[in-house]
Backbone bond lengths (Angstrom), bond angles and torsions (degrees), N, CA, C in turn:
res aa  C-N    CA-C-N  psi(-1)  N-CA   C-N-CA  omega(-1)  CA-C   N-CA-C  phi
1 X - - - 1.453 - - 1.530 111.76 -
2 X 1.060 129.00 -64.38 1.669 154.68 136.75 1.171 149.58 -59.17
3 X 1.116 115.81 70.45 1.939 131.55 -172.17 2.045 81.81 -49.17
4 X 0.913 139.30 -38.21 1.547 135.97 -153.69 1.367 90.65 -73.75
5 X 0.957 133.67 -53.69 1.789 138.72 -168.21 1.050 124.53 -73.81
6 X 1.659 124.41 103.00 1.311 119.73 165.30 1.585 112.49 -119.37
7 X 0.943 113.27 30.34 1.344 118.70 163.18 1.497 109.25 -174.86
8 X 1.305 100.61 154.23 1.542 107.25 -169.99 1.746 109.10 -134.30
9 X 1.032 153.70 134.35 1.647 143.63 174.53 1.865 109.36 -98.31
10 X 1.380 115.82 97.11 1.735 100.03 -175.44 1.537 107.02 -96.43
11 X 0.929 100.44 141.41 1.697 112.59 157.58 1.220 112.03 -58.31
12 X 1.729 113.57 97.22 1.411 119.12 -174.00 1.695 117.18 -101.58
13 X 1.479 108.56 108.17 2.108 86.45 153.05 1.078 120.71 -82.95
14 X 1.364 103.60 -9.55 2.400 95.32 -163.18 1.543 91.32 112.25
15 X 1.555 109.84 -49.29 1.595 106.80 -132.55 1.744 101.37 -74.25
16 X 1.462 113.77 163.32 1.756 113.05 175.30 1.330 122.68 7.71
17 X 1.766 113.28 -87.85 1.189 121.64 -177.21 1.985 125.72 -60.05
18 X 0.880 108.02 -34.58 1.659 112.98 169.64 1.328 101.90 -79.24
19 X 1.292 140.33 -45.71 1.732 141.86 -170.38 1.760 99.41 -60.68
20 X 1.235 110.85 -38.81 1.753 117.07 -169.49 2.220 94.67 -87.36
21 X 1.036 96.81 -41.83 1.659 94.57 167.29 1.123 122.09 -42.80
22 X 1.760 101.97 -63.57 1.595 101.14 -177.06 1.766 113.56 -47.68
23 X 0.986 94.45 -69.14 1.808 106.61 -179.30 1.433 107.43 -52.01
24 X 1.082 126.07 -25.25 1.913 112.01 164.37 1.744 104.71 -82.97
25 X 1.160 128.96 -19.90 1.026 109.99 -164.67 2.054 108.27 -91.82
26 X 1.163 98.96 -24.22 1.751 127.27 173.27 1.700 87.55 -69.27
27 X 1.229 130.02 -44.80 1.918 123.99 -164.72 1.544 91.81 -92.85
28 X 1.487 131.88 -53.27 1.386 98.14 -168.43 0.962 105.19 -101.52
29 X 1.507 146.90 -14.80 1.623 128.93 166.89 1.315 129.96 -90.40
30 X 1.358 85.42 16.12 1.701 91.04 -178.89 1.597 120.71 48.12
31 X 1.444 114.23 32.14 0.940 114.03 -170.07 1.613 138.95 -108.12
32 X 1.353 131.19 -173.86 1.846 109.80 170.93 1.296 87.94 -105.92
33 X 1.572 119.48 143.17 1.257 129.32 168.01 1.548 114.21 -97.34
34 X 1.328 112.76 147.13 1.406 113.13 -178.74 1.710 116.07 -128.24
35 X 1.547 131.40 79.05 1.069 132.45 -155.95 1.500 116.17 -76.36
36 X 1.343 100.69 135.12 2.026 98.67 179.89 1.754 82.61 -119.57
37 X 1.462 97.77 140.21 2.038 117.00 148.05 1.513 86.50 -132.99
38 X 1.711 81.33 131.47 1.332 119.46 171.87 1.836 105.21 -75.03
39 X 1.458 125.44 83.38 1.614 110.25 160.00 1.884 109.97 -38.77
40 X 1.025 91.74 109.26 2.343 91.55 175.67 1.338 81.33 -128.46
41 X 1.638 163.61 15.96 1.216 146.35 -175.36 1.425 124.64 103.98
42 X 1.517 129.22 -0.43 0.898 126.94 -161.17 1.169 127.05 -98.91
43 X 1.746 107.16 13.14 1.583 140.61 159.56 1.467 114.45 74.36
44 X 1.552 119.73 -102.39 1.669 136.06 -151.22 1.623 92.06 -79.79
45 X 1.157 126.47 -12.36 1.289 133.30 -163.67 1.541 120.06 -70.11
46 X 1.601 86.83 -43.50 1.440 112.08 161.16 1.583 141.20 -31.40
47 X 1.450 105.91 -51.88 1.434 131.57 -157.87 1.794 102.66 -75.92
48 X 1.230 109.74 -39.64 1.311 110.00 175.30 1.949 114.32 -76.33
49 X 0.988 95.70 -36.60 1.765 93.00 176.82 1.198 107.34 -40.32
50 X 1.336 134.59 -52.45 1.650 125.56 -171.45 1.489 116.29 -64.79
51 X 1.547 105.87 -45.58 1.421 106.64 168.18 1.094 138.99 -68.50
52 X 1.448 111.87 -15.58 1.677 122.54 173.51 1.630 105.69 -70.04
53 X 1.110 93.66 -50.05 1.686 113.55 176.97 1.273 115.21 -43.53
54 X 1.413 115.27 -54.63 1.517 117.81 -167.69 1.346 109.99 -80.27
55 X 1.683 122.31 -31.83 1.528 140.08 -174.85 1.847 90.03 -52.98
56 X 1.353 108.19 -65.10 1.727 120.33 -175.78 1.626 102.70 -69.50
57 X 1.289 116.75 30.22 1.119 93.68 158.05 1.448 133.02 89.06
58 X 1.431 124.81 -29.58 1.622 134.82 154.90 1.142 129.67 -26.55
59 X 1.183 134.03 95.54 1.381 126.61 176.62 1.821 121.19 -29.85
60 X 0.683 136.01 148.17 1.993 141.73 173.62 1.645 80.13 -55.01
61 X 1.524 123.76 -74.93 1.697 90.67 -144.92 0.767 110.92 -97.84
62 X 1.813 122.27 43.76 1.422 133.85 149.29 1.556 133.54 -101.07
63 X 1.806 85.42 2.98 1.698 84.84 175.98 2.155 93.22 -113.82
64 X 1.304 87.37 147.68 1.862 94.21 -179.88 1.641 74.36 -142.30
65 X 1.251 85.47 150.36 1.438 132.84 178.25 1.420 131.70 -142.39
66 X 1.223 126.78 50.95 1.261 160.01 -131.06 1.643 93.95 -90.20
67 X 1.968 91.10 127.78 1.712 92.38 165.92 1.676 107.39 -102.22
68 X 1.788 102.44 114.30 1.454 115.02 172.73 1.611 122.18 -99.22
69 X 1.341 101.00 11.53 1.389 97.00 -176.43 1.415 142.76 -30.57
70 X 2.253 94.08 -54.92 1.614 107.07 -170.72 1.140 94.60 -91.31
71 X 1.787 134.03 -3.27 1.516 99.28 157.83 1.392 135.49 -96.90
72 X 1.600 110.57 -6.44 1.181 142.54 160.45 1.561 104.68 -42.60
73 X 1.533 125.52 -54.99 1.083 142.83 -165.46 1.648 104.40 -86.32
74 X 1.091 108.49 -90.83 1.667 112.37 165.15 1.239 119.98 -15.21
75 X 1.365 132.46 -63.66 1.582 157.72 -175.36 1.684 129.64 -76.40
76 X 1.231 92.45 -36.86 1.093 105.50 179.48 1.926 122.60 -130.09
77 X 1.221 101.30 -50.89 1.642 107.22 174.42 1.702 118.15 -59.69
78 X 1.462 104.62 -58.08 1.580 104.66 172.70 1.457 107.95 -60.17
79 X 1.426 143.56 -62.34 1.286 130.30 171.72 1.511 126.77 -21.70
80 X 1.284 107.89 -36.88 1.596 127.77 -170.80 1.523 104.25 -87.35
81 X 1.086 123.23 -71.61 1.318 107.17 150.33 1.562 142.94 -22.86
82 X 1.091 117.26 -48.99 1.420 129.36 175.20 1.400 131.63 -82.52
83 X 1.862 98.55 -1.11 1.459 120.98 176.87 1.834 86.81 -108.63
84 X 1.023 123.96 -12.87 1.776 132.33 -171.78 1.233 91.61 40.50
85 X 1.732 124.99 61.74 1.248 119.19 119.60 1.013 148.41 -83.27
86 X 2.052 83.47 140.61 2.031 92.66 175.09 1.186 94.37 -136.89
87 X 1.663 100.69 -170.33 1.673 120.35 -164.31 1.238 95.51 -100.05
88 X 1.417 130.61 100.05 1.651 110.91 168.29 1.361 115.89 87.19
89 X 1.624 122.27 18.58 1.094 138.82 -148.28 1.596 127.25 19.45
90 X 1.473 108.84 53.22 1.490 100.13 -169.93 1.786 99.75 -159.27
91 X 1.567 116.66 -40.20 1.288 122.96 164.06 1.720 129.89 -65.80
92 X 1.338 121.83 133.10 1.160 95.72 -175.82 1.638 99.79 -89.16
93 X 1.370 128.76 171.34 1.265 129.68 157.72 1.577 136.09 -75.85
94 X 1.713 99.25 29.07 1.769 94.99 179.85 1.711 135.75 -41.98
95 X 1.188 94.27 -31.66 1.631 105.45 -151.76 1.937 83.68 -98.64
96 X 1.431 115.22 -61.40 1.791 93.84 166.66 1.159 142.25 -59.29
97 X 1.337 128.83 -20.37 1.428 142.38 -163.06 2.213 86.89 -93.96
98 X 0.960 97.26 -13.31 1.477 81.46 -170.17 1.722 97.94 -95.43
99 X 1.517 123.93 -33.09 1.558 113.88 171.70 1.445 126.21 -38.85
100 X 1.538 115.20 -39.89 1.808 92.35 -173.92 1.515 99.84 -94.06
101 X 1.090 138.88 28.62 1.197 144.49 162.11 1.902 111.28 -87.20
102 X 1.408 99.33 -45.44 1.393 109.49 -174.27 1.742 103.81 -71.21
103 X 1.362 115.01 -49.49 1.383 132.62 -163.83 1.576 88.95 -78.89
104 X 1.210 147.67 -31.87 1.271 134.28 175.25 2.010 103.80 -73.71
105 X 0.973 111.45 -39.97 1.422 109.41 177.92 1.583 114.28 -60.31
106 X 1.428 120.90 -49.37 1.491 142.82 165.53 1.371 105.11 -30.68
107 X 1.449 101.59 -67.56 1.850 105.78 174.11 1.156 121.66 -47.26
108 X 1.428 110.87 -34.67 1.826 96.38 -168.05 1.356 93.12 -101.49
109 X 1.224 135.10 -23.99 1.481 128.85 157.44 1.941 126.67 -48.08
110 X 1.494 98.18 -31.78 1.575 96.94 166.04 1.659 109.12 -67.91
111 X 1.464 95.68 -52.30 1.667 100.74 -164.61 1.658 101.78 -63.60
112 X 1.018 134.86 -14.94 1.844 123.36 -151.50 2.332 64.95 -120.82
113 X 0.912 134.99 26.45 1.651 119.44 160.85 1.652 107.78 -146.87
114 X 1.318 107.48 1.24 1.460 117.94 173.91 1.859 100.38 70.47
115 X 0.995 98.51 21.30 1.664 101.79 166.55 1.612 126.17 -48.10
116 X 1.535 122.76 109.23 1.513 121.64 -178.56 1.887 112.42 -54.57
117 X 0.914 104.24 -30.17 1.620 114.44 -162.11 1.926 108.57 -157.61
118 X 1.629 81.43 162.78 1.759 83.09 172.60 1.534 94.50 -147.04
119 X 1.520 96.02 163.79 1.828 124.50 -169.75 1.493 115.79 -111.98
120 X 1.095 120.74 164.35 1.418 127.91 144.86 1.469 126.45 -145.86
121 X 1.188 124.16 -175.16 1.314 133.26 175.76 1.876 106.29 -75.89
122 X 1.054 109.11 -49.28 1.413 117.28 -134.30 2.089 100.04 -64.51
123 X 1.492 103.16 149.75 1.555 104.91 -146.94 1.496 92.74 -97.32
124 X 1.240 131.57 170.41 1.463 114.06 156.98 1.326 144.82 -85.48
125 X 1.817 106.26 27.78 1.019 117.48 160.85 1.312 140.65 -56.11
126 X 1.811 117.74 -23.81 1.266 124.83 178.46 1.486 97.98 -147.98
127 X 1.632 99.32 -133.56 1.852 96.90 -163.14 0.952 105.91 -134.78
128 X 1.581 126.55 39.19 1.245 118.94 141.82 1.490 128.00 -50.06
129 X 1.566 105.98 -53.10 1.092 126.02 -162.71 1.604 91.29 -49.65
130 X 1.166 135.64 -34.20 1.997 144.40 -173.92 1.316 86.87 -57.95
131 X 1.581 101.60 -71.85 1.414 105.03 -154.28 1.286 128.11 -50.40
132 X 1.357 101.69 -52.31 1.962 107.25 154.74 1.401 106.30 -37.10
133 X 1.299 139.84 -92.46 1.157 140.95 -119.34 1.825 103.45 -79.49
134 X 1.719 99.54 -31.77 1.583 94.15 -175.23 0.964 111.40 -81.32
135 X 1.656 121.89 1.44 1.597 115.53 170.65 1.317 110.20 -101.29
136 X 1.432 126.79 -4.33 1.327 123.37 175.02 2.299 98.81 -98.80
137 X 1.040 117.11 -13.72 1.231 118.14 -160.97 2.073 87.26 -92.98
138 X 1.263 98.90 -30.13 1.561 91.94 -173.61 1.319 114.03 -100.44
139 X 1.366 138.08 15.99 1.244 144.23 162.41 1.648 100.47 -122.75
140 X 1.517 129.03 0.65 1.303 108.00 155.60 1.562 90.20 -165.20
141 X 1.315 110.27 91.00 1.246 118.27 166.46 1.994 120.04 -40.65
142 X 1.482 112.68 -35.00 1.794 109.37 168.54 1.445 124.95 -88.70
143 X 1.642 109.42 10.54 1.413 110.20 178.84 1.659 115.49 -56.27
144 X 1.278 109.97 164.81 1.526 108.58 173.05 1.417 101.36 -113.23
145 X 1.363 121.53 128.65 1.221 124.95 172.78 1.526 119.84 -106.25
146 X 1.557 130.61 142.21 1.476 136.78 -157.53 1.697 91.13 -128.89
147 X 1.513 108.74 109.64 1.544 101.56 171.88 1.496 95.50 -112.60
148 X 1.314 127.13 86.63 1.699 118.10 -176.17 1.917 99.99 -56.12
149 X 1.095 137.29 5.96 0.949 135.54 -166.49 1.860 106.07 -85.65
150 X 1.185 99.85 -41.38 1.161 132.03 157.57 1.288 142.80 -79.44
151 X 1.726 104.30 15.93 1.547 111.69 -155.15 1.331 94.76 -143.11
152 X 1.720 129.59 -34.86 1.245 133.57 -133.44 1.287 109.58 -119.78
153 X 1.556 138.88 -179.33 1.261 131.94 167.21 1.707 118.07 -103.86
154 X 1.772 98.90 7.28 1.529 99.18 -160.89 1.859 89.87 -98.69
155 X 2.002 87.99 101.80 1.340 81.70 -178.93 1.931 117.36 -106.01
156 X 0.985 98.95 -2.10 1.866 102.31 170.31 1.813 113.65 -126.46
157 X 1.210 84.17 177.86 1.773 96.31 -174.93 1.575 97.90 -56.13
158 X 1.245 101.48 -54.80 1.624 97.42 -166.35 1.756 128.20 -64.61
159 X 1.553 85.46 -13.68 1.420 100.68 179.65 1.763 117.63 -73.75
160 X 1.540 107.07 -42.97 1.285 134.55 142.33 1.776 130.57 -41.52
161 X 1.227 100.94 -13.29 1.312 98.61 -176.71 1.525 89.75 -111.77
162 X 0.877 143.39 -40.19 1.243 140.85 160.43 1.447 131.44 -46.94
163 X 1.408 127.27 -50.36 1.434 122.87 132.52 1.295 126.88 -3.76
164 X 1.576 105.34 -73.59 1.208 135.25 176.95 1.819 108.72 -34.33
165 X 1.208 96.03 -80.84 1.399 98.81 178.53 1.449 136.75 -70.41
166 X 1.435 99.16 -12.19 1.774 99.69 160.45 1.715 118.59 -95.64
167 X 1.690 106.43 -1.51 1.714 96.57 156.95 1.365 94.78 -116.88
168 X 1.271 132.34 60.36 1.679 127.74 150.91 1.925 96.61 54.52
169 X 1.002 129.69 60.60 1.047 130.72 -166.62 1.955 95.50 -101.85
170 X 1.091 111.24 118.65 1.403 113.15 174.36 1.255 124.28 -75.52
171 X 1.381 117.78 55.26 1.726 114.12 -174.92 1.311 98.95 -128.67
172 X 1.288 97.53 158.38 1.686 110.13 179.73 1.403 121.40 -79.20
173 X 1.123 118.46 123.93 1.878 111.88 -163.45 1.590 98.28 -104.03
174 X 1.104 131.27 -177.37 1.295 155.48 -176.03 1.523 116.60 -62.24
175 X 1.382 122.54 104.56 1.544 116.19 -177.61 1.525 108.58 -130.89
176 X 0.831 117.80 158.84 1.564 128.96 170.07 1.363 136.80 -45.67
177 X 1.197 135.49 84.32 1.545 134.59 -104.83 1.012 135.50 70.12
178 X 1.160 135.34 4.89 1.447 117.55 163.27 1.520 123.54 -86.84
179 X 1.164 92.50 169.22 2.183 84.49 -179.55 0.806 83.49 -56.79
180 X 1.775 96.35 158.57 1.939 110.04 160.23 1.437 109.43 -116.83
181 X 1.321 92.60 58.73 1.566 105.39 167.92 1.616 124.76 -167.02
182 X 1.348 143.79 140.87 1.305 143.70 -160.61 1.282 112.81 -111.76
183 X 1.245 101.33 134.30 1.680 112.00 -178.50 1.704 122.24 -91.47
184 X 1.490 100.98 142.99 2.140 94.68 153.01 1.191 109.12 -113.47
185 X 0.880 143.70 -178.48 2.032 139.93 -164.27 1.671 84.11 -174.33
186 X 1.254 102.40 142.44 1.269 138.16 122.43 1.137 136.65 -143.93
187 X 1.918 113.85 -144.09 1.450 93.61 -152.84 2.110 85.09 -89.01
188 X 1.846 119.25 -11.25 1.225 96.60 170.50 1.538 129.71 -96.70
189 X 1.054 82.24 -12.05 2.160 79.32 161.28 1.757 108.39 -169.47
190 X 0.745 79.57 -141.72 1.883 96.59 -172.28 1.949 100.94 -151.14
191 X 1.579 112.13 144.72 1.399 103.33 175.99 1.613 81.52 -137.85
192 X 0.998 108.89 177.62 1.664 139.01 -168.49 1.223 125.14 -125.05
193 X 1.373 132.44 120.17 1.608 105.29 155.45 1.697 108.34 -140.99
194 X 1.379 95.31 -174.65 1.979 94.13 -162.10 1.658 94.94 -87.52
195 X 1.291 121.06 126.15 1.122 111.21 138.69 1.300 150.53 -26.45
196 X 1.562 123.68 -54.85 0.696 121.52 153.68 1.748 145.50 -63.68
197 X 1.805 98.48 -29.72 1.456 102.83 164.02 1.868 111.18 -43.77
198 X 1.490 115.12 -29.78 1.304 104.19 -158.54 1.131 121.33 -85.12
199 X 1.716 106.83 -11.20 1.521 110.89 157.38 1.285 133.22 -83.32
């Protein structure tokens, strides 16, 4: 896609959508990927990020897995609290209040690996995709940003799970019993959504 890009930094869990990222972003940018998960509390979640990483190919001292908790908390969580924001007065803001925390780490993780650009998961269904980018656009206004969300043809779960399994993609797909719905966790809440809504 990009003769300019030889390295990229993604916001990694392991999970579906970042695992199918990495491997599109290695096929169409021809590129080295460099994965960050943000530790913020969200525990068992963890353990697979390194291994997804290494299965696709990532070099070891290209995957960080960074514990951000006490500044997550310190920096960002108590502030939020103490402004007693919520969404609609009733939601808390776990899953946003934690993006410019992640996207500030991303940045100095491109620059301290000489990274051309950085990625994320987030789809253009809501405002993550903001939240990422205005925290990577305001701590380095010349970054290059990659939203395959916005780039790609893989537009549902199932489309994604398919990906998945024709590049040996190590993620867990959809079985009979499982919730039918996907989580984010941290250390201030957990949010939900339907699986199936997302197809």
């Amino acid at each position: 896609m990009s003769d300019s890009i030889k390295r990229v930094v993604l916001a990694f869990s392991g999970g579906l959508d970042t695992s199918v990222i990495l491997k599109w972003l290695q096929q169409e940018y021809q590129c080295e990927v460099v994965t960050f998960t943000a530790d913020l509390g969200q525990g068992e979640e963890l353990g697979p990020a390194r291994r997804v990483a290494e299965t696709l190919g990532v070099k070891p001292e290209h995957i960080f897995i960074d514990d951000l908790r006490e500044e997550f908390v310190k920096d960002f969580v108590f502030p939020m609290m103490r402004a007693n924001a919520l969404y609609e007065g009733l939601y808390l803001l776990g899953t946003s209040i934690a993006r410019p925390l992640i996207s500030k780490r991303q940045i100095e993780i491109a620059k301290l690996t000489g990274a051309d650009a950085v990625s994320h998961g987030a789809t253009g269904k809501g405002n993550d995709q903001i939240r990422f980018e205005l925290g990577y656009y305001g701590l380095n206004p010349d970054v290059k940003v990659i939203a395959p969300w916005r780039e790609w043809d893989l537009t549902s779960r199932s489309r994604l799970i398919e990906f998945a399994e024709k590049h040996q993609i190590p993620v867990p797909k959809d079985k009979r019993g499982e919730a039918p719905f996907s989580t984010d966790a941290n250390m201030l809440h957990t949010s939900s959504e339907g699986k199936v809504l997302e197809d």
